[in-house]
C-alpha positions as CSV (number, residue, x, y, z in Angstrom):
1,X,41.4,20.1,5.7
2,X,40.0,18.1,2.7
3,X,41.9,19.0,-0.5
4,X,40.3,20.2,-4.4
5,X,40.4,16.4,-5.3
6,X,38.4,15.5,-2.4
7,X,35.8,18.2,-2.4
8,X,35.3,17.5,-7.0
9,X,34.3,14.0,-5.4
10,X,31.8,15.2,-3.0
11,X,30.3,17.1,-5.6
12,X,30.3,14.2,-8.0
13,X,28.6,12.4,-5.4
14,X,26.0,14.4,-5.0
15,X,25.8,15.2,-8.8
16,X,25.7,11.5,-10.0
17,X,24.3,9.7,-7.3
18,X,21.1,11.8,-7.4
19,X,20.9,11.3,-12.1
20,X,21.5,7.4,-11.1
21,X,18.5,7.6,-8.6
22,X,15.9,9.6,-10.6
23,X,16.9,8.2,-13.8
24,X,18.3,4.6,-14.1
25,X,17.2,3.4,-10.7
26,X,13.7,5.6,-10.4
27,X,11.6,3.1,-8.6
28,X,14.1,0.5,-8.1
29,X,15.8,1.4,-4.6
30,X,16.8,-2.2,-3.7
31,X,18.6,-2.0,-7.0
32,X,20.3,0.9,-6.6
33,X,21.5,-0.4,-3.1
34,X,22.4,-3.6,-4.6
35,X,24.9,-1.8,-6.9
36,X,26.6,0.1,-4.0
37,X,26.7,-2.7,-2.3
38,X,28.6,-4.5,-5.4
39,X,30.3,-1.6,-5.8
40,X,31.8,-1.7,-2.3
41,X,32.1,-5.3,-2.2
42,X,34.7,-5.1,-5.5
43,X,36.6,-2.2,-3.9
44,X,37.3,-3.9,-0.9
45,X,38.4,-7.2,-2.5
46,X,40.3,-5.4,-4.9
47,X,42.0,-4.0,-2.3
48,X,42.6,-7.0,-0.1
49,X,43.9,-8.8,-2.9
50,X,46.3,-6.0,-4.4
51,X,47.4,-5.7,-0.5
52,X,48.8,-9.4,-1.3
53,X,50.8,-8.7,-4.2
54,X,54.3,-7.9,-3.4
55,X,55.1,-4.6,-5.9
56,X,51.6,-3.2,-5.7
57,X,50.8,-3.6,-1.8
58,X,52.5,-0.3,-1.1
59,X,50.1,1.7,-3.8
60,X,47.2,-0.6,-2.4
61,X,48.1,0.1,1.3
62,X,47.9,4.1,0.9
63,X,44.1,3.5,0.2
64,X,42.6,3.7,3.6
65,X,39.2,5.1,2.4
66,X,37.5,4.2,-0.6
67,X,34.6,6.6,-0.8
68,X,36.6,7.9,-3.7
69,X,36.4,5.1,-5.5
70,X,32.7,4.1,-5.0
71,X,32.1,7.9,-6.0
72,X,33.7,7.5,-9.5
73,X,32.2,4.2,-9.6
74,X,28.6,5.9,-9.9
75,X,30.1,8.6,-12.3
76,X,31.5,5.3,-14.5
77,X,28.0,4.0,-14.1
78,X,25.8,7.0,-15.4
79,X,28.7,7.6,-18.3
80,X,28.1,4.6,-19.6
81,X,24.1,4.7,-19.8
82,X,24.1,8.1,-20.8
83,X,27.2,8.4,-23.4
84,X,25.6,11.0,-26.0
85,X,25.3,13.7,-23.2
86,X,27.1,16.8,-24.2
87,X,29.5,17.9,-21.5
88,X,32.0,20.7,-20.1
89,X,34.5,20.7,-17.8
90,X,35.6,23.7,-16.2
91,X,34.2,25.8,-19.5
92,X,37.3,24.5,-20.9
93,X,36.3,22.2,-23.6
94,X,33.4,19.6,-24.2
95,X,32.6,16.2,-24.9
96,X,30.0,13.5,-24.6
97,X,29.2,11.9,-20.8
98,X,31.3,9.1,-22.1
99,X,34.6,10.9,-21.4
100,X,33.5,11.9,-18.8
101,X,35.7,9.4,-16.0
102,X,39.0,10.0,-18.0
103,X,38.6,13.7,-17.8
104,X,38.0,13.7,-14.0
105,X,40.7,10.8,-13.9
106,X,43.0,13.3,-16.0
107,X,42.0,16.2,-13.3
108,X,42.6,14.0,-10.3
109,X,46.2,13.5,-11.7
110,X,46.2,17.4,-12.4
111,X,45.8,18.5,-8.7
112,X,47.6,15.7,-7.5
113,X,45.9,12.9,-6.4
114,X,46.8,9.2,-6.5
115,X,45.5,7.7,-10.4
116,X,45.0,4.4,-8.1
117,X,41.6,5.6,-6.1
118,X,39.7,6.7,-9.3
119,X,41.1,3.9,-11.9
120,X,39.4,1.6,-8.5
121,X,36.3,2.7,-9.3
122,X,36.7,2.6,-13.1
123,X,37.0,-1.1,-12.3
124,X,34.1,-1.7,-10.0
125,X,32.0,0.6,-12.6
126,X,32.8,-1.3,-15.5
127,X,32.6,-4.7,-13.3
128,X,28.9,-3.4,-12.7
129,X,27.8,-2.1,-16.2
130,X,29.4,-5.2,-17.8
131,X,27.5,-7.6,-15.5
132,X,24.3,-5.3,-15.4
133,X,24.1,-3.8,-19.2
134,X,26.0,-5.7,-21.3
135,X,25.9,-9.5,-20.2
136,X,22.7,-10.2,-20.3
137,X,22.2,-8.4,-23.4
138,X,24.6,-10.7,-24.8
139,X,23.5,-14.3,-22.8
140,X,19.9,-13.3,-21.6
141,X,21.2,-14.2,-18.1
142,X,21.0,-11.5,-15.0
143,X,23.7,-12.5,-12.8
144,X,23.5,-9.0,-10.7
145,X,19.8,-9.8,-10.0
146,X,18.6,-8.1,-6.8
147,X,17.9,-11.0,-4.1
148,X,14.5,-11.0,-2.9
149,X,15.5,-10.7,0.6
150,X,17.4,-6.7,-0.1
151,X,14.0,-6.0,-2.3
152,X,12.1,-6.9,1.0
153,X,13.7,-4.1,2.9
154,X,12.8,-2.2,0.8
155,X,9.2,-0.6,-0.3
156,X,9.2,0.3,-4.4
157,X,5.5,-0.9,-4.5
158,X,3.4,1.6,-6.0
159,X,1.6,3.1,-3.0
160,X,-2.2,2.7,-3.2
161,X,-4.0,5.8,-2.0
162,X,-8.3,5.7,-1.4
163,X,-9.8,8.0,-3.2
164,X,-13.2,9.0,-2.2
165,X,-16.1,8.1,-3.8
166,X,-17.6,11.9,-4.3
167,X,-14.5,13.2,-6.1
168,X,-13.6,12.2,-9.5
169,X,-9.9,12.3,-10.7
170,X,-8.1,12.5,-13.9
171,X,-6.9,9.1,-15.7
172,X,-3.0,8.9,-15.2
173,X,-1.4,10.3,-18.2
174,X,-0.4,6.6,-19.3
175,X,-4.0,5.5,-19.7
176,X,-4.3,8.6,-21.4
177,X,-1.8,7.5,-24.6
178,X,-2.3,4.0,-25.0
179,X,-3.3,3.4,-28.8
């Protein structure tokens, strides 16, 4: 029977993944793919490697499933590109969006789950935002650019519909406000 921990990160999921994809990533699939696909790709080397090290590989070995992580990965994520959002937990108390992983990290270790699972995707998240956000803002260099080969399975082309010649439509609104 999956436990409160479990079923906060099914909701976060849902919750976060959806902001991320009609927000940050609207019209960029491939990218938002790409960062799950970084996402998962830290995790599991994280894991892997922390398996090697001889006081943490018990902590790392209890981690059999890492949904978790990639979960609070994408909360981490839409924190940190939307800090100034107002917040509540609960209806207990507020704060901004970027608090927002510590207080379900603080929640997590409330109800009893292992700190290790969410701090993972902490890691990947700010492994992500620092390589996406912050890097090149610093450098000008992408080094998380999509390759061209995960933006071809994908179809964020503007979709080109005929319109017939008898009808007449409406400019789109951006035409509309260009000075």
């Amino acid at each position: 029977m999956p436990d409160l921990d479990f079923m906060f990160h099914m909701f976060f999921l849902a919750r976060y993944c959806k902001l991320l994809e009609e927000n940050s990533f609207r019209g960029r699939t491939a990218d938002f793919f790409y960062m799950l696909l970084f996402g998962a790709s830290v995790l599991t080397g994280i894991v892997l490697v922390g398996g090697m090290i001889p006081y943490l590989s018990a902590s790392f070995a209890k981690i059999i499933f890492l949904s978790n992580s990639l979960t609070f990965m994408m909360v981490y994520v839409w924190s940190k590109q939307n800090p100034f959002i107002h917040m509540s937990f609960l209806g207990l108390f507020t704060f901004t969006a970027a608090y927002l992983p510590w207080v379900l990290l603080g929640f997590s270790v409330l109800v009893g789950a292992s700190a290790w699972v969410d701090l993972l995707g902490m890691i990947a998240g700010h492994a992500y935002y620092f390589l996406e956000d912050v890097y090149p803002r610093m450098t000008g260099r992408r080094p998380l650019k999509t390759p061209s080969f995960i933006k071809a399975m994908f179809a964020d082309e503007a979709v080109v519909v005929a319109r017939p010649a008898n009808v007449r439509f409406a400019p789109p609104a951006d035409e509309l406000h260009r000075d």
